[in-house]
N, C-alpha and C positions, 0 to 999 in steps of 0.2 A: 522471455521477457516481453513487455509491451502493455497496451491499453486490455486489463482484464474483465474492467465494468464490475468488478463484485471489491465491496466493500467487506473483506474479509472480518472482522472485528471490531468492536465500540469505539477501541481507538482509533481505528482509520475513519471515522467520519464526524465531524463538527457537532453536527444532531443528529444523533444516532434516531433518539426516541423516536422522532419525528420521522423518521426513516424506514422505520419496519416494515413498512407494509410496501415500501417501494423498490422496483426495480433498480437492481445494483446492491441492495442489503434484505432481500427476503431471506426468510427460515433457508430454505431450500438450498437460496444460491451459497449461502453462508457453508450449509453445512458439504456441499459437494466442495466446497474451496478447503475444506477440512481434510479430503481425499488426498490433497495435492502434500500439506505440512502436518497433517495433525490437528488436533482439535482442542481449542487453548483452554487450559487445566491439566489435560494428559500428560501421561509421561508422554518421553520423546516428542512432545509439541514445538514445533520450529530446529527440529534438531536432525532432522532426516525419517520422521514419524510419517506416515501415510505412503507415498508411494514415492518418497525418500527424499522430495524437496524441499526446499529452507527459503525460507520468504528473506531476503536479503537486508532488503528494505526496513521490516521489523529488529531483524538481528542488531545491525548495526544502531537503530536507533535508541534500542531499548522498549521500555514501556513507559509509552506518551503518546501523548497524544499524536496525531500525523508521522511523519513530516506529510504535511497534503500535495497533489500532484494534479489537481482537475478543481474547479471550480463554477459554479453555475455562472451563466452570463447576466442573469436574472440579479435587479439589485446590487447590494455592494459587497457580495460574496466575497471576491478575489480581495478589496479591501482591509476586509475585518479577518482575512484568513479562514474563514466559514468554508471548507475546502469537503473532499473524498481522498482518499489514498484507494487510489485503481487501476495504476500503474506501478508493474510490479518487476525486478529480477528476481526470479526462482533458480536459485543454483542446484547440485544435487550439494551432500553436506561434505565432500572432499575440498565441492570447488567453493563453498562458501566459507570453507578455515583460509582462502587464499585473498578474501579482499583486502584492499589497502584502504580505501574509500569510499563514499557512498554519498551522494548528494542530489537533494531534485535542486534542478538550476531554473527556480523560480523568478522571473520577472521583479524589477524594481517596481515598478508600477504598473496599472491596470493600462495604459495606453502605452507600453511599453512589448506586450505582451505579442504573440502571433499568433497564439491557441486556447482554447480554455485547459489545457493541459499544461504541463510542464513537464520538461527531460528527468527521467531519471536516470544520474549517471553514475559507472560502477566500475574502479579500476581494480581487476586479479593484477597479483601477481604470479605468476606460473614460473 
């Protein structure tokens, strides 16, 4: 778990397009994050595919956009929700049938905040 800097998929990031060519969402970084859950289209994609991890954070939320967890300081990013998902828990897919909850604990507001990141938090139950 933690700050992984790669913006795994179109839905973790606000503008993607605008993104490609940047650090945190190049070809490259994208497809070695593929190693970790699988490669979205594939079978066993987010399901213990790759080298058996489950993007947690996706699972739970479905397919949508974010939830975001990092924001540029730049402008009124954090504002409008113009966010990254690049904070991540990877479970193996035993311990990811075991969550109860999932939530980034994003700040009320922008001077509210302590980081350009925000917690993501993940309660198993074992």
């Amino acid at each position: 778990m933690g700050d992984l800097n790669v913006g795994h998929r179109t839905l973790d990031i606000k503008n993607w397009k605008g993104n490609v060519k940047r650090a945190g969402f190049l070809p490259e970084e994208r497809a070695y994050f593929d190693r970790f859950v699988g490669a979205e289209g594939e079978e066993g994609y987010n399901a213990g595919a790759g080298f058996g991890w489950v993007d947690v954070g996706r699972r739970w939320a479905g397919e949508v956009p974010g939830p975001y967890t990092w924001w540029s300081q730049r402008g009124k990013a954090f504002d409008t929700d113009t966010g990254w998902r690049i904070d991540y828990h990877l479970a193996t897919a035993t311990l990811a049938e075991k969550v109860t909850s999932y939530a980034v604990d994003r700040a009320d507001a922008y001077d509210k905040r302590w980081s350009d990141h925000a917690p993501v938090v993940v309660d198993y139950q074992l």
